[in-house]
C-alpha positions in Angstrom: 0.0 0.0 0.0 0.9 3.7 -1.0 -0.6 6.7 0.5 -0.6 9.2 -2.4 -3.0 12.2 -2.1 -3.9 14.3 0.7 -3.1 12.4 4.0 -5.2 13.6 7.2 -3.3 13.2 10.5 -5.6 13.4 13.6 -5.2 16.3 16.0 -5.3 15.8 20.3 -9.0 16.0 20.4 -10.9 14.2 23.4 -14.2 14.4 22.0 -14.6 12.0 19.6 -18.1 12.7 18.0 -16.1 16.0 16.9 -13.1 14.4 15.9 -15.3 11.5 14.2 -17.4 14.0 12.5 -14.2 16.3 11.3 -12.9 13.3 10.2 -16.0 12.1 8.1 -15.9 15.5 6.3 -12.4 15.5 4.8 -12.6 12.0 3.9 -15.8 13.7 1.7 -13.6 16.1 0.2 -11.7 13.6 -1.0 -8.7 13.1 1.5 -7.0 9.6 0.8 -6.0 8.4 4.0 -6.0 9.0 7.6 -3.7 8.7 10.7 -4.8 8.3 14.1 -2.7 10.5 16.4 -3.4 10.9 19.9 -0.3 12.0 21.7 -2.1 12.0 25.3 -4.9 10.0 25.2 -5.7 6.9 27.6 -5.1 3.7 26.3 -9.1 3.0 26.9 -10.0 6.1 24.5 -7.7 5.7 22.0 -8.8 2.1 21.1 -12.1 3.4 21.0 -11.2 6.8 18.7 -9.2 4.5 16.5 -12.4 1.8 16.2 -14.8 4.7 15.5 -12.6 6.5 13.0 -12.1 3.1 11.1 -15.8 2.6 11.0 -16.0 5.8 8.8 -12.9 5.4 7.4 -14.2 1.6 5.9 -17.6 3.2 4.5 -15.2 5.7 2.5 -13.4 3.2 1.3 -9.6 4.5 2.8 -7.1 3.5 5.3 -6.8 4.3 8.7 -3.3 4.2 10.2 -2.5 4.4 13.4 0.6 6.9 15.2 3.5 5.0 17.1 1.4 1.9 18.6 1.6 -1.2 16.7 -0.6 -2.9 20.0 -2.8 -0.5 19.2 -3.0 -1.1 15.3 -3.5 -5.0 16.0 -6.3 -4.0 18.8 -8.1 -1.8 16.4 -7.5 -4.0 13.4 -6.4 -0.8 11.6 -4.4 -1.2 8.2 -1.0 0.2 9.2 1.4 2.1 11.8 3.4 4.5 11.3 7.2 4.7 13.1 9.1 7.2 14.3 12.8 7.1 15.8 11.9 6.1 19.3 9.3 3.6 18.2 10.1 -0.2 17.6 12.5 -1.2 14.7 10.2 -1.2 11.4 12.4 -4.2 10.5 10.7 -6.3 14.0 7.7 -4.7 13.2 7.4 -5.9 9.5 8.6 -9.2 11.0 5.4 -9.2 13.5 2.5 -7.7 11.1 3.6 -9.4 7.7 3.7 -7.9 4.4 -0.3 -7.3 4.1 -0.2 -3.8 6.3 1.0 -0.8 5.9 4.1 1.1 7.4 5.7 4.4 7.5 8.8 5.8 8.6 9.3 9.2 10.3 13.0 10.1 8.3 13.0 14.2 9.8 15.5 15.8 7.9 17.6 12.4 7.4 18.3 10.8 3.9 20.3 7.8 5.2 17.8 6.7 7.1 15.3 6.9 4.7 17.2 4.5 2.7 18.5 2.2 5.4 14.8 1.6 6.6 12.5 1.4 3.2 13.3 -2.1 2.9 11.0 -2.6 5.8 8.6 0.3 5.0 5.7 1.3 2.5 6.6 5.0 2.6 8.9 6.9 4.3 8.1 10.7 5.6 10.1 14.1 5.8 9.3 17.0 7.2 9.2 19.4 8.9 9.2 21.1 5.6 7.2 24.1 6.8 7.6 26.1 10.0 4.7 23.3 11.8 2.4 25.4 14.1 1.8 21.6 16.0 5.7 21.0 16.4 7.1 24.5 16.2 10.3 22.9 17.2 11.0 20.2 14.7 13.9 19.5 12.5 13.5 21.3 9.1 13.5 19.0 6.2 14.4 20.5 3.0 12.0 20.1 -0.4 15.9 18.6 -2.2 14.8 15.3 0.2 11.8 14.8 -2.1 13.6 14.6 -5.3 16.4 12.7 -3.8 13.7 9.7 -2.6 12.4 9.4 -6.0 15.7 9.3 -7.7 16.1 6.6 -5.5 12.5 5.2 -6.4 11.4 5.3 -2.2 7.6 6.6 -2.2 8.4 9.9 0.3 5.1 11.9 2.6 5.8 15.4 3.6 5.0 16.9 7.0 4.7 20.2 8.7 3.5 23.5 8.1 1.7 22.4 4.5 -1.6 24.4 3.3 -3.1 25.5 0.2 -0.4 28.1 -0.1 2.6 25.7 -0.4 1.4 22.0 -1.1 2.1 22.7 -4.7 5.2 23.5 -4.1 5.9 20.2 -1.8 4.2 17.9 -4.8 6.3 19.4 -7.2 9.7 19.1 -5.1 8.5 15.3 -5.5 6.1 14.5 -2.6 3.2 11.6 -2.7 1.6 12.7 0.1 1.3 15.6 2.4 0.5 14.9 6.0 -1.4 17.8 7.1 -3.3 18.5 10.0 -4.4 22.3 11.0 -4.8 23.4 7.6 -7.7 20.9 7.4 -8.9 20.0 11.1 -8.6 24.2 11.4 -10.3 25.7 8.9 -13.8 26.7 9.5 -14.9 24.3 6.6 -12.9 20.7 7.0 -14.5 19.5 3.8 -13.3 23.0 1.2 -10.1 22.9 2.9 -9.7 19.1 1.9 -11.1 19.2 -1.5 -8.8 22.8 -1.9 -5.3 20.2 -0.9 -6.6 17.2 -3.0 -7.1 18.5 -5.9 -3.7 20.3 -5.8 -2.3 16.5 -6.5 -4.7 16.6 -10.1 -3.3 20.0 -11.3 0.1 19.6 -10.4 0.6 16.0 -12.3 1.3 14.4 -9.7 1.5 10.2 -9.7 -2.1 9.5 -7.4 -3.3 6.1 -7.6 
């Protein structure tokens, strides 16, 4: 599996019929995956966020991912994790999962280990490209790491700081997917602002499956 397209990453929200229903309208303006991230959430509620987000995300027809936990994937029989550098080893965790689910790679600002690790990964991510308002602090991954993973024929995501302003920009420096979260879960219409980032990928040619 390849996320290409716009890729919705979940914000910290407790409430889950507003998260659910947030969710439910980007997936309607065509967003082509989603990713379950709940940095502080109980282990109790995130199962159940992750369940209920699957639910919509099955009658749409997309995949749900879920952020660092692969317990959590197999408990919510979700259809992939995604990895960063202080989770488990993507290699262990391809070993554990098989060759049927999804996983991404956080890779930062890092071309070596993009490489090292996409034998054991779907997609690896960069980023952050833009100044992030969620992770004002992260690494900054430069648009040249886009180009260089398709030389190299790795599938790249790009995180951080990407709205309708710059994503054409990111899909033309060579990015599948962007990974974007307050330029959809924040705007005042979730279902514009996702229809505005998806169809960037249809008039900037890039390769969406």
């Amino acid at each position: 599996m390849k996320i290409r397209g716009l890729y919705l990453v979940t914000p910290d929200w407790d409430d889950t019929a507003r998260l659910c229903t947030a969710v439910d309208a980007a997936l309607t303006g065509g967003a082509a995956a989603v990713q379950y991230r709940h940095k502080h959430a109980a282990p109790e509620q995130a199962l159940r966020q992750a369940r209920e987000l699957l639910a919509i995300c099955r009658r749409h027809g997309r995949p749900l991912v879920i952020n660092d936990s692969v317990e959590l994937m197999l408990a919510a029989e979700a259809d992939g994790v995604h990895l960063g550098r202080d989770d488990e080893h993507p290699r262990a965790v391809r070993e554990r999962i098989g060759s049927s689910r999804y996983i991404g790679v956080s890779c930062y600002d890092d071309f070596e280990r993009a490489v090292t690790l996409a034998p054991f990964a779907d997609q690896v991510a960069f980023g952050s490209v833009f100044l992030s308002q969620v992770k004002p602090g992260a690494v900054r991954a430069p648009l040249e790491r886009f180009g260089q993973a398709r030389a190299r024929g790795l599938s790249a995501i790009a995180i951080g700081g990407i709205d309708g302003s710059n994503a054409a920009t990111v899909i033309a420096a060579g990015a599948d997917a962007l990974a974007v979260i307050t330029a959809v879960f924040g705007a005042a219409d979730v279902t514009a602002a996702a229809r505005q980032l998806a169809a960037q990928f249809d008039v900037n040619g890039s390769s969406v499956a």
